[in-house]
py3Dmol code that shows the C-alpha trace and the ligand (Angstrom):
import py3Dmol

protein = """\
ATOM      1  CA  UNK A   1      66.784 -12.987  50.776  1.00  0.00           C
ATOM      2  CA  UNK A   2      68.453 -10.516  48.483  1.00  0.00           C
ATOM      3  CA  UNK A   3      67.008  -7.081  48.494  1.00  0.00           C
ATOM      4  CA  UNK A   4      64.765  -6.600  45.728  1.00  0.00           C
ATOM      5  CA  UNK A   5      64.262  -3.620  43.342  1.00  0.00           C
ATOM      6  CA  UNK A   6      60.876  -3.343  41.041  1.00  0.00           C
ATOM      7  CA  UNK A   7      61.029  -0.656  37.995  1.00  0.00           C
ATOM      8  CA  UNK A   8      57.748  -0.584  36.504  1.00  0.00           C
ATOM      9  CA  UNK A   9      55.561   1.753  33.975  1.00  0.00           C
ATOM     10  CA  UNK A  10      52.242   3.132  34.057  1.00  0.00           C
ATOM     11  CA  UNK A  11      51.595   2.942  30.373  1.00  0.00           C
ATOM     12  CA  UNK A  12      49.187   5.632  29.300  1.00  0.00           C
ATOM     13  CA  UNK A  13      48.855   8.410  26.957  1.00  0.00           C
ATOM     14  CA  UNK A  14      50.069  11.843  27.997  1.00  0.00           C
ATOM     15  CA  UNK A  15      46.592  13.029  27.924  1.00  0.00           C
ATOM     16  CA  UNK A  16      45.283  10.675  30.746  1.00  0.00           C
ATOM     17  CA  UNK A  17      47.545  12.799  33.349  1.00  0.00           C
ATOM     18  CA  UNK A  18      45.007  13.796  35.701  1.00  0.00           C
ATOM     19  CA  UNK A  19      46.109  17.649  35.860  1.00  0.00           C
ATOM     20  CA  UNK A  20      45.025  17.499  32.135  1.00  0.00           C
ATOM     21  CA  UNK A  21      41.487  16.593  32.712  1.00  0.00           C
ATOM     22  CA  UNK A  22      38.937  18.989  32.068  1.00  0.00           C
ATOM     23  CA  UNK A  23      41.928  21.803  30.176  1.00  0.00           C
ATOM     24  CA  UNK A  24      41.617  22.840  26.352  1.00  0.00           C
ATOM     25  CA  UNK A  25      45.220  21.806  25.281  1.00  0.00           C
ATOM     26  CA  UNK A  26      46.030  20.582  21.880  1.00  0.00           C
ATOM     27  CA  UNK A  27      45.385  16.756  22.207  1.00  0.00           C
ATOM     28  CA  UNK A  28      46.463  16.054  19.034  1.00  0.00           C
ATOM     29  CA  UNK A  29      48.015  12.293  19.305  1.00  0.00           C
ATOM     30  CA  UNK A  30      51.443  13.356  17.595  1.00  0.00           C
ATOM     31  CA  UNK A  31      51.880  14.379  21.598  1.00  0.00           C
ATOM     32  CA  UNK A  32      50.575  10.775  23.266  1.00  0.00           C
ATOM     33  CA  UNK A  33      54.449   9.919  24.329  1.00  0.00           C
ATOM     34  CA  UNK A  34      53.487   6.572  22.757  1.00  0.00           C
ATOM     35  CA  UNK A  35      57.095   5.996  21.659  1.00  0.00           C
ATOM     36  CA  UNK A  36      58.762   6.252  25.044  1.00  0.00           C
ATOM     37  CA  UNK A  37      57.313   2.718  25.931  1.00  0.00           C
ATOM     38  CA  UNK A  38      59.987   1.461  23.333  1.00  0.00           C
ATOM     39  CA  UNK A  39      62.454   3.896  24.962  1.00  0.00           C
ATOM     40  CA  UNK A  40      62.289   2.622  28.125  1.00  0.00           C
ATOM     41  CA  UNK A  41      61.756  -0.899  27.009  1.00  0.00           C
ATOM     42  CA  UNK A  42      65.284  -0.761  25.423  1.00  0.00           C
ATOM     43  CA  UNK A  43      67.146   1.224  28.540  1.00  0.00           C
ATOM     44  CA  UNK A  44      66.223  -1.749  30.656  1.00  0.00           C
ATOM     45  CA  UNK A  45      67.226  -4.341  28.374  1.00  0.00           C
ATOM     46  CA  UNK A  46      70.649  -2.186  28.513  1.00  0.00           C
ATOM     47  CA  UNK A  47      70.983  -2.346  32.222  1.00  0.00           C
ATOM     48  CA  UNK A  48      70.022  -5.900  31.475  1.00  0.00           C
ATOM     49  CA  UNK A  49      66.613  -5.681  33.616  1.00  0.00           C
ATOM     50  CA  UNK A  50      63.160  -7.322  33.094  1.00  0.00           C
ATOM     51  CA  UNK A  51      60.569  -4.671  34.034  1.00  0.00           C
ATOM     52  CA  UNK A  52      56.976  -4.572  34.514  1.00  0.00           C
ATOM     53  CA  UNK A  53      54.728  -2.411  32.526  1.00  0.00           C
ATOM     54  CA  UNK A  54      50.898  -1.996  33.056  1.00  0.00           C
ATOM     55  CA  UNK A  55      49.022  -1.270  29.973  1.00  0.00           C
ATOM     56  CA  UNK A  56      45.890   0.859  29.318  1.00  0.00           C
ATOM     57  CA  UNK A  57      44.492  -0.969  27.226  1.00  0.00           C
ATOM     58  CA  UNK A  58      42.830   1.791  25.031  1.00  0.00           C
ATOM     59  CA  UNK A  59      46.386   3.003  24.751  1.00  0.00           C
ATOM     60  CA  UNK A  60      47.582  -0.238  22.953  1.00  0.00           C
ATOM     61  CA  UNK A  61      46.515   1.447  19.419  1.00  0.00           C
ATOM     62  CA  UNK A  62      49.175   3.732  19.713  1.00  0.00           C
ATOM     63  CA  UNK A  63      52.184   1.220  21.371  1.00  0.00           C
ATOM     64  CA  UNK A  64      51.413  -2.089  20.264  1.00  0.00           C
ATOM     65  CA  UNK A  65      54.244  -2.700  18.129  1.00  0.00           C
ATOM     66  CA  UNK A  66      56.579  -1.207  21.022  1.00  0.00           C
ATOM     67  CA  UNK A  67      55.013  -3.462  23.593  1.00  0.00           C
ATOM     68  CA  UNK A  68      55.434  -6.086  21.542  1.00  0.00           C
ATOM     69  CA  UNK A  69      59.056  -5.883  21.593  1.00  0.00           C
ATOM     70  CA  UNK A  70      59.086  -4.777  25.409  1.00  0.00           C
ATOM     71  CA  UNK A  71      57.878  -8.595  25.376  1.00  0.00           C
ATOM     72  CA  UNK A  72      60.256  -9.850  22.789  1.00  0.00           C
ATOM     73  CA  UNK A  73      63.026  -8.237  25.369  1.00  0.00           C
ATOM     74  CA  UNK A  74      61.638  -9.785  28.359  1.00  0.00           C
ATOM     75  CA  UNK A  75      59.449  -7.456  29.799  1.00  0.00           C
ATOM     76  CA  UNK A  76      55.911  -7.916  31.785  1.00  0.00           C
ATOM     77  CA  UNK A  77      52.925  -7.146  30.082  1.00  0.00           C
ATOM     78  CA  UNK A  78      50.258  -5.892  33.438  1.00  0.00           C
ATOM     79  CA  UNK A  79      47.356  -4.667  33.085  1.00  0.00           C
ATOM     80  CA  UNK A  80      46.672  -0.753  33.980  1.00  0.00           C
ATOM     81  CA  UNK A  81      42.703  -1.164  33.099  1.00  0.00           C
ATOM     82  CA  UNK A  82      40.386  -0.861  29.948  1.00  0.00           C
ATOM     83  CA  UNK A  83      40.479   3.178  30.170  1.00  0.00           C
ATOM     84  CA  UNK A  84      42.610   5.503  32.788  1.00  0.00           C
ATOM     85  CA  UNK A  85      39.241   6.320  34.820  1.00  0.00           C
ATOM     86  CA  UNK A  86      38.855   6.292  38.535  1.00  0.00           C
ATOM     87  CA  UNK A  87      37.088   2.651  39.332  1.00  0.00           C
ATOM     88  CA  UNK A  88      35.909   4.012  42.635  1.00  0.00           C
ATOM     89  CA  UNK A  89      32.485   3.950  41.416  1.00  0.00           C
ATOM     90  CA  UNK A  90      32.272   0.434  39.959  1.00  0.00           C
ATOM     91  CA  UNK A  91      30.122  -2.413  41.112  1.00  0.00           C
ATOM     92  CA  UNK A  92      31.625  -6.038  41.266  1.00  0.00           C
ATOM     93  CA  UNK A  93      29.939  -6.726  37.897  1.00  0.00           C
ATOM     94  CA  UNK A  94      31.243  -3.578  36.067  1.00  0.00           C
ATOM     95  CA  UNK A  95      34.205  -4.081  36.690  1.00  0.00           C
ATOM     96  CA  UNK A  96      34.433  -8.147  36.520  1.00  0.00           C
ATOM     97  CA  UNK A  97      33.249  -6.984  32.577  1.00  0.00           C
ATOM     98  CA  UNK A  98      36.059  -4.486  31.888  1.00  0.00           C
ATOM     99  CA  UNK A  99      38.780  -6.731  33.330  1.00  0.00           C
ATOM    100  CA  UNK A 100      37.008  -9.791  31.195  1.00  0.00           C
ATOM    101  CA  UNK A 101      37.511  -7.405  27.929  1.00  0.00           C
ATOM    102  CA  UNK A 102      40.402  -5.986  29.176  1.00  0.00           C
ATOM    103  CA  UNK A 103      42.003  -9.527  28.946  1.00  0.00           C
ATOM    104  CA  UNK A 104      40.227 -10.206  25.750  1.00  0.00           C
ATOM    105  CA  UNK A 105      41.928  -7.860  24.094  1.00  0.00           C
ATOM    106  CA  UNK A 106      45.888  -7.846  25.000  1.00  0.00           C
ATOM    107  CA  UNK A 107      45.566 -11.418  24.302  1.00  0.00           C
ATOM    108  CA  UNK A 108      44.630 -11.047  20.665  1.00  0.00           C
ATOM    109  CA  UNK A 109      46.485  -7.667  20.881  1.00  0.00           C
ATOM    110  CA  UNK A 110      49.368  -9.100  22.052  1.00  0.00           C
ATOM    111  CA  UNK A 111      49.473 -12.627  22.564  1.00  0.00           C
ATOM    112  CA  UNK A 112      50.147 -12.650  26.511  1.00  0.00           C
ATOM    113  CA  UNK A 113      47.780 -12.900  29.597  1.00  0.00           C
ATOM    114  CA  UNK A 114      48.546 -10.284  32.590  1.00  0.00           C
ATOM    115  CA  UNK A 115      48.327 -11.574  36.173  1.00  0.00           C
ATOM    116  CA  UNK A 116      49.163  -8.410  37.382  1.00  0.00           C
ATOM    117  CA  UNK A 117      47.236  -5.195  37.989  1.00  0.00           C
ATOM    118  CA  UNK A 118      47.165  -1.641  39.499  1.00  0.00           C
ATOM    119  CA  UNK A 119      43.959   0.759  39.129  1.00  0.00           C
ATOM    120  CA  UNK A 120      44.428   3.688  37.408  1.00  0.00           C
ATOM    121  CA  UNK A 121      45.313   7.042  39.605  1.00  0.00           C
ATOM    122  CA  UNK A 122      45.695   5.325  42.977  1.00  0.00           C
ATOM    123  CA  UNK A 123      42.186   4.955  43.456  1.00  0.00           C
ATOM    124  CA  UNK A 124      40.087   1.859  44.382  1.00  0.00           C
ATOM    125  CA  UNK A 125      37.265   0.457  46.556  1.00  0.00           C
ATOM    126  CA  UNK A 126      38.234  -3.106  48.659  1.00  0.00           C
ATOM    127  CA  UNK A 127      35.878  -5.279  46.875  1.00  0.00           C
ATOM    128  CA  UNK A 128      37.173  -5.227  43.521  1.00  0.00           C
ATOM    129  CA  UNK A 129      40.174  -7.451  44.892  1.00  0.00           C
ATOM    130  CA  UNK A 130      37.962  -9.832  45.174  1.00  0.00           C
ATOM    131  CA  UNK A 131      37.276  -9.813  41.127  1.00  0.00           C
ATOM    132  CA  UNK A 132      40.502  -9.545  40.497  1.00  0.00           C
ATOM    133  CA  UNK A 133      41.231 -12.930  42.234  1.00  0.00           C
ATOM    134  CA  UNK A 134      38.464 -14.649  40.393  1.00  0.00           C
ATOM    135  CA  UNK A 135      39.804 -12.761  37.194  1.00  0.00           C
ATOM    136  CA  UNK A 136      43.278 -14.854  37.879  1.00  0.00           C
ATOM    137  CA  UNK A 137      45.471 -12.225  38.398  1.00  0.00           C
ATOM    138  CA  UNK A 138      48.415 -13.211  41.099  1.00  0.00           C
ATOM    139  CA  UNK A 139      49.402  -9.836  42.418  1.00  0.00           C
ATOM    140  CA  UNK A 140      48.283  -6.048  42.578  1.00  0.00           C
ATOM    141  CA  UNK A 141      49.701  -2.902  42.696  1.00  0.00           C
ATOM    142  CA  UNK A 142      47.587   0.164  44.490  1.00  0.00           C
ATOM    143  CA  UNK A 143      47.571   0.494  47.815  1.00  0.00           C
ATOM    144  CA  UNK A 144      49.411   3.289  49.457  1.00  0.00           C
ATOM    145  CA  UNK A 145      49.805   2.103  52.663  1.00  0.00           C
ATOM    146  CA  UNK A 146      48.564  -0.934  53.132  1.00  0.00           C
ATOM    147  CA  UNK A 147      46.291  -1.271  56.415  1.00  0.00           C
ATOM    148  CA  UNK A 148      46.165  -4.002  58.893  1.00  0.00           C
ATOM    149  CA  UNK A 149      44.117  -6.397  57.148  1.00  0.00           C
ATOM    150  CA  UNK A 150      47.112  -7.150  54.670  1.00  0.00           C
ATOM    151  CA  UNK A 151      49.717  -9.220  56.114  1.00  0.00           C
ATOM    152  CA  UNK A 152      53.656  -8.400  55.839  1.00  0.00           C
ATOM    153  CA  UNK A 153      55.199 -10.767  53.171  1.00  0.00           C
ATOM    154  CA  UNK A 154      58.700  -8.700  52.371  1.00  0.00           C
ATOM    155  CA  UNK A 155      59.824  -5.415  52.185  1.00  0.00           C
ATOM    156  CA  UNK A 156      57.211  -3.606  50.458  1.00  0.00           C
ATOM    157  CA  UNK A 157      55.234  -6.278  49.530  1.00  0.00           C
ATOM    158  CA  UNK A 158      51.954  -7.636  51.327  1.00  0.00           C
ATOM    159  CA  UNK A 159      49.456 -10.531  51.094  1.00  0.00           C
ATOM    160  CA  UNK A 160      45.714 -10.039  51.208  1.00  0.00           C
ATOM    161  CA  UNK A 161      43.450 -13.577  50.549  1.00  0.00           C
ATOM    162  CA  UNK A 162      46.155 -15.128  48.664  1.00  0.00           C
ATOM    163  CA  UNK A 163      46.585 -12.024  46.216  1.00  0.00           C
ATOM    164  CA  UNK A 164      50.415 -10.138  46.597  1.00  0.00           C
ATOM    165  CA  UNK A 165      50.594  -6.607  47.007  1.00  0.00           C
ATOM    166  CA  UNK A 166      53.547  -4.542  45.410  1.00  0.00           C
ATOM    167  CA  UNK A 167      53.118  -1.201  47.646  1.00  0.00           C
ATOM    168  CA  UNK A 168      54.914   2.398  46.706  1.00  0.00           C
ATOM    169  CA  UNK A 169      57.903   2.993  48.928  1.00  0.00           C
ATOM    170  CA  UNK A 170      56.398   6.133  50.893  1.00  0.00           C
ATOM    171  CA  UNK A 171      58.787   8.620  53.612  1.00  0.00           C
ATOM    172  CA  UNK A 172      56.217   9.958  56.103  1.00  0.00           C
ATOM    173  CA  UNK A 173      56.005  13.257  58.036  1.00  0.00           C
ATOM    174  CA  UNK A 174      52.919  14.086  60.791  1.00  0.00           C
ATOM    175  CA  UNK A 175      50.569  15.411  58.399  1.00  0.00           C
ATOM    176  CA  UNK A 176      52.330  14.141  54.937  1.00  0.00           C
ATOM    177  CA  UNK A 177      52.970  11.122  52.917  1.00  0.00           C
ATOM    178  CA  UNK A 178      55.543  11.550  50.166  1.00  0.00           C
ATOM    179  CA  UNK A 179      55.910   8.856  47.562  1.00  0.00           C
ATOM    180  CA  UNK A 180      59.355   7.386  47.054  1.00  0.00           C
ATOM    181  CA  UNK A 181      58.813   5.540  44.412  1.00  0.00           C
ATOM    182  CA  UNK A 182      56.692   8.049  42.595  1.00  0.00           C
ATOM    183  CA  UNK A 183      58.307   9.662  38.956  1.00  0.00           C
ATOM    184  CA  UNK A 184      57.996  12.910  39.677  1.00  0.00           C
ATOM    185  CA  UNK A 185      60.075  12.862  42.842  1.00  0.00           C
ATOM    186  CA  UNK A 186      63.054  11.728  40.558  1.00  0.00           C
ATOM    187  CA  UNK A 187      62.626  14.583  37.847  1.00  0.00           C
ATOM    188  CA  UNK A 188      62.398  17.433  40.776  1.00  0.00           C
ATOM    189  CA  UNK A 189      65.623  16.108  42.597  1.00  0.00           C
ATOM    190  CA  UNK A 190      67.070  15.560  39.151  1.00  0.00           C
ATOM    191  CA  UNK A 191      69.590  12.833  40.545  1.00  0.00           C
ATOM    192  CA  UNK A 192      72.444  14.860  40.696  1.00  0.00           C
ATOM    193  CA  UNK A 193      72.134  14.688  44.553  1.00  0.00           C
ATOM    194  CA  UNK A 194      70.076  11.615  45.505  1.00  0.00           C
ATOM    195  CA  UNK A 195      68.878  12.945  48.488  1.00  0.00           C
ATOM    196  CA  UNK A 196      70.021  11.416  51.741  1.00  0.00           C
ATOM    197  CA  UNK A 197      66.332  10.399  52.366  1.00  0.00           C
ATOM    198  CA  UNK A 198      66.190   8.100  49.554  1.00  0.00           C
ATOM    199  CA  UNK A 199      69.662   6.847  50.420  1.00  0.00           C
ATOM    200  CA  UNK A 200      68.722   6.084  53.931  1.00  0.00           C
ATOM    201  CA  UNK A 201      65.535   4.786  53.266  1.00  0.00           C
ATOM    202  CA  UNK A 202      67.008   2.225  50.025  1.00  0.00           C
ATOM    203  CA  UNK A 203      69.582   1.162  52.935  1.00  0.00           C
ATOM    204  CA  UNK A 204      67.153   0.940  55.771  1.00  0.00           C
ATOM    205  CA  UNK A 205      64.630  -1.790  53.586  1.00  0.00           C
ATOM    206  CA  UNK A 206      64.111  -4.300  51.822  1.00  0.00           C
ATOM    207  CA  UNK A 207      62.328  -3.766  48.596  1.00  0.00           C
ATOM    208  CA  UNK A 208      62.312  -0.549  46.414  1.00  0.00           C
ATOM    209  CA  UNK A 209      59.364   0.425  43.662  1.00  0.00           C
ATOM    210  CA  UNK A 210      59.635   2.662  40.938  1.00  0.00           C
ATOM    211  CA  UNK A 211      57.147   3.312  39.224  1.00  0.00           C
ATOM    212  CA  UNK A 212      56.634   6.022  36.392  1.00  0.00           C
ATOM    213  CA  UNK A 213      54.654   7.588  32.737  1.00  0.00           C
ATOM    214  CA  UNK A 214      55.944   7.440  29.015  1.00  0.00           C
ATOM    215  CA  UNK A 215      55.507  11.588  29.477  1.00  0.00           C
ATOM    216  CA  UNK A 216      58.176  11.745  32.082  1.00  0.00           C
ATOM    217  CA  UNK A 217      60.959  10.522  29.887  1.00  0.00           C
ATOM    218  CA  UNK A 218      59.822  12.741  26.487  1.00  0.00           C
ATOM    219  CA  UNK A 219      62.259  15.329  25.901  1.00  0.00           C
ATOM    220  CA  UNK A 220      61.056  18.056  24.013  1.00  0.00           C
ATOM    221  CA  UNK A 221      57.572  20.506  24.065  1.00  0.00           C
ATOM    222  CA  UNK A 222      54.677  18.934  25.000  1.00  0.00           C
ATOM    223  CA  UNK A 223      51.306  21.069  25.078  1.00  0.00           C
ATOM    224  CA  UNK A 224      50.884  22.516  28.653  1.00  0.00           C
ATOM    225  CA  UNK A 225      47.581  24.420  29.638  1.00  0.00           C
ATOM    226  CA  UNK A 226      48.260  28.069  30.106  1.00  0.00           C
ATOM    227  CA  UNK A 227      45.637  28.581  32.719  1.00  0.00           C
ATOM    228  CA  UNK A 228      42.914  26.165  34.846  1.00  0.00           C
ATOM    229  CA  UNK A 229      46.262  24.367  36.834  1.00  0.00           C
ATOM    230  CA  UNK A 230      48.196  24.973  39.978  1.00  0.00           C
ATOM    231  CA  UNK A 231      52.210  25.764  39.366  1.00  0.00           C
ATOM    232  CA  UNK A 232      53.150  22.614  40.823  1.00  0.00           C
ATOM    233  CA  UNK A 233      51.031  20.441  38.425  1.00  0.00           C
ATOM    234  CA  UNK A 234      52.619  22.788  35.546  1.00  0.00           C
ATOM    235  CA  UNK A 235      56.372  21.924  36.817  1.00  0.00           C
ATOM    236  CA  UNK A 236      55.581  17.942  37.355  1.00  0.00           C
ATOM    237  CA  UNK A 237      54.040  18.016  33.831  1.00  0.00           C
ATOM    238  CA  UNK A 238      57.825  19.893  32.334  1.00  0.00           C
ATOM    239  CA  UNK A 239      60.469  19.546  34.943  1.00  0.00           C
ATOM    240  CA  UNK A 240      63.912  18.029  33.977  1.00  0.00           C
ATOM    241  CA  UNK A 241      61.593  15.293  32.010  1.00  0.00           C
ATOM    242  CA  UNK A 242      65.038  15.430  28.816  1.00  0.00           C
ATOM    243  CA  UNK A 243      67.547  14.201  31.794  1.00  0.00           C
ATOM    244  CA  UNK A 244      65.199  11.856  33.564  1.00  0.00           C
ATOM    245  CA  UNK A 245      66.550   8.733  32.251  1.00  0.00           C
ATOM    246  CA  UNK A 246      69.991   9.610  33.646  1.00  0.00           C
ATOM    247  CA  UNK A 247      68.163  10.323  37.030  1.00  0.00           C
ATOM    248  CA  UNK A 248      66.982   6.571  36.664  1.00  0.00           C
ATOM    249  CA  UNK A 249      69.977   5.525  35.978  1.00  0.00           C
ATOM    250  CA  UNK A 250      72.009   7.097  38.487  1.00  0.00           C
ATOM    251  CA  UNK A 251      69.073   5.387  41.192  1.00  0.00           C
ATOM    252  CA  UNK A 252      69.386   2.129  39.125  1.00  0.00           C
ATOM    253  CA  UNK A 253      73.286   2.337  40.264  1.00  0.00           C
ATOM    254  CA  UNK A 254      72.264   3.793  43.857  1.00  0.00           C
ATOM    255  CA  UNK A 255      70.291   0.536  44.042  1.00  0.00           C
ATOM    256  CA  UNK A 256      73.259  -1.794  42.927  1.00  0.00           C
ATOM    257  CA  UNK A 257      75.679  -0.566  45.295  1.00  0.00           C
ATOM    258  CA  UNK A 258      73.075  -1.310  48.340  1.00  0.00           C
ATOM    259  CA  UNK A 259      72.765  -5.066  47.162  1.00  0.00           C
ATOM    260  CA  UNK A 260      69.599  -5.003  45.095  1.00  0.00           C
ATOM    261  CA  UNK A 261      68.698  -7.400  42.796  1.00  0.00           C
ATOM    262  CA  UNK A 262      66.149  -6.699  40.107  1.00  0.00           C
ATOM    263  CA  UNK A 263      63.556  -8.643  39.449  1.00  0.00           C
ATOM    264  CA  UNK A 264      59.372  -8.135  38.148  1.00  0.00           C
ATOM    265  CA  UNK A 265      56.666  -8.767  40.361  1.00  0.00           C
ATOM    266  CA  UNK A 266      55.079 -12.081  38.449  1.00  0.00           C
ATOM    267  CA  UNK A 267      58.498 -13.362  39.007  1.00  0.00           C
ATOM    268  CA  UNK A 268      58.218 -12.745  42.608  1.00  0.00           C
ATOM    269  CA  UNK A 269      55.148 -14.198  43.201  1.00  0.00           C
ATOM    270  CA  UNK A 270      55.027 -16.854  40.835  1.00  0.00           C
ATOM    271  CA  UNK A 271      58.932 -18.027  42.731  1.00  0.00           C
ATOM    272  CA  UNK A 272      56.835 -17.506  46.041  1.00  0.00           C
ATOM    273  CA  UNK A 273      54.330 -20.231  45.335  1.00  0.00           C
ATOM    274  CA  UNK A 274      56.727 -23.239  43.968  1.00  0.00           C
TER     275      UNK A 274
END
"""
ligand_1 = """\
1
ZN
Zn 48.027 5.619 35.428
"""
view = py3Dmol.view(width=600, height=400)
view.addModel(protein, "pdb")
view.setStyle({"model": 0}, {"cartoon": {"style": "trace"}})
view.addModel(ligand_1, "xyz")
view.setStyle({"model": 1}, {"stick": {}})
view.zoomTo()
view.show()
């Protein structure tokens, strides 16, 4: 099989960044990054790729018309949750009811039904899989590391009880697990020398996630809080975010010359079970 490479977006407002929980800064909407859906909807088009993009759903008020030409362009509508919360917490039934609405409304919203899904911030408990299987939904994407009880399918990607798991690329030390695929690795490397761990690793395996926000790609002043964050959450909220698309790009290329086909995760799966 070819090697594979996924690009997908977290689609959510600049304001659900967890560093910006909890801090005073101006959250006036004019500074949601709502428009960079369409931005990056249209760079993929140009490199002629179909990606994936999982959609808060209480963010749709602000992108709708820009998802809805992601679609018109061939993009995959996933589903990033109701709100950008933690779901730790949830029982079965909570969450069986947001994912039930959730559905609901990018339907009428936008006339397509996810079968993909990754929880908000990383963070899960193991029984909601379950849910999402009887929800329909064909694949997931949230597990760093996937444990033993997931078996190997390709690459990256894993199988739990019939549901696919798209896993972050990941380079680990002893005490340290740094995420490949992660956006903000991109902007602080700023792709002018892709390091030789990324080259090694996109050489060394199979598949190869990226996954990133709409804030990442804004270039220009967005509202920062002066005080109540650590100086590393203050550089991954500015850093190089007006050359970041050229970073992708330059990866995108990185990725060609290895032998990697793009592709989006439904179309994985869905090819998987002819
Ligand atoms: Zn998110």
């Amino acid at each position: 099989m070819n090697k594979l490479a996924f690009l997908t977006m977290d689609v959510e407002s600049y304001f659900d960044t967890s560093c910006l929980k909890n801090t005073d800064i101006d959250r006036d909407q004019k500074y949601n990054c709502a428009e960079e859906v369409l931005t990056y909807a249209k760079f993929l088009a140009k490199n002629n790729i179909k990606g994936t993009f999982f959609v808060t759903v209480d963010f749709i008020k602000y992108c709708k018309e820009y998802l809805l030409e992601a679609i018109s362009l061939g993009h995959e509508i996933a589903l990033h949750c109701l709100t950008h919360q933690s779901y730790k917490n949830f029982t079965k039934e909570e969450f069986k009811q947001e994912l039930v609405e959730s559905k609901k409304i990018i339907k009428e919203e936008l006339g397509v039904e996810p079968v993909g899904f990754r929880f908000p911030r990383w963070e899960y408990k193991k029984e909601l899989f379950d849910v999402l299987l009887e929800e329909g939904f064909i694949y997931d994407s949230s597990v760093i590391k996937p444990n033993k009880s997931f078996k190997k399918d390709f690459g990256y990607i894993y199988v739990r009880n019939g549901l696919y798991e798209f896993a972050p690329n990941i380079w680990k030390f002893p005490f340290k697990t740094v995420l490949l695929s992660g956006g903000g690795f991109y902007r602080f490397l700023k792709g002018k020398s892709m390091s030789r761990v990324l080259r090694k690793h996109i050489k060394k395996h199979d598949t190869f996630m990226i996954y990133f926000h709409p804030f990442e790609i804004h270039k220009g002043y967005l509202p920062v809080p002066k005080r109540g964050i650590l100086q590393v959450q203050k550089k991954y909220l500015t850093k190089n975010r007006d050359v970041y698309l050229e970073s992708i790009q330059k990866m995108i290329n990185v990725l060609k010359e290895n032998g990697y086909r793009f592709s989006n995760m439904k179309e994985y799966v869905l090819a998987k079970e002819k």
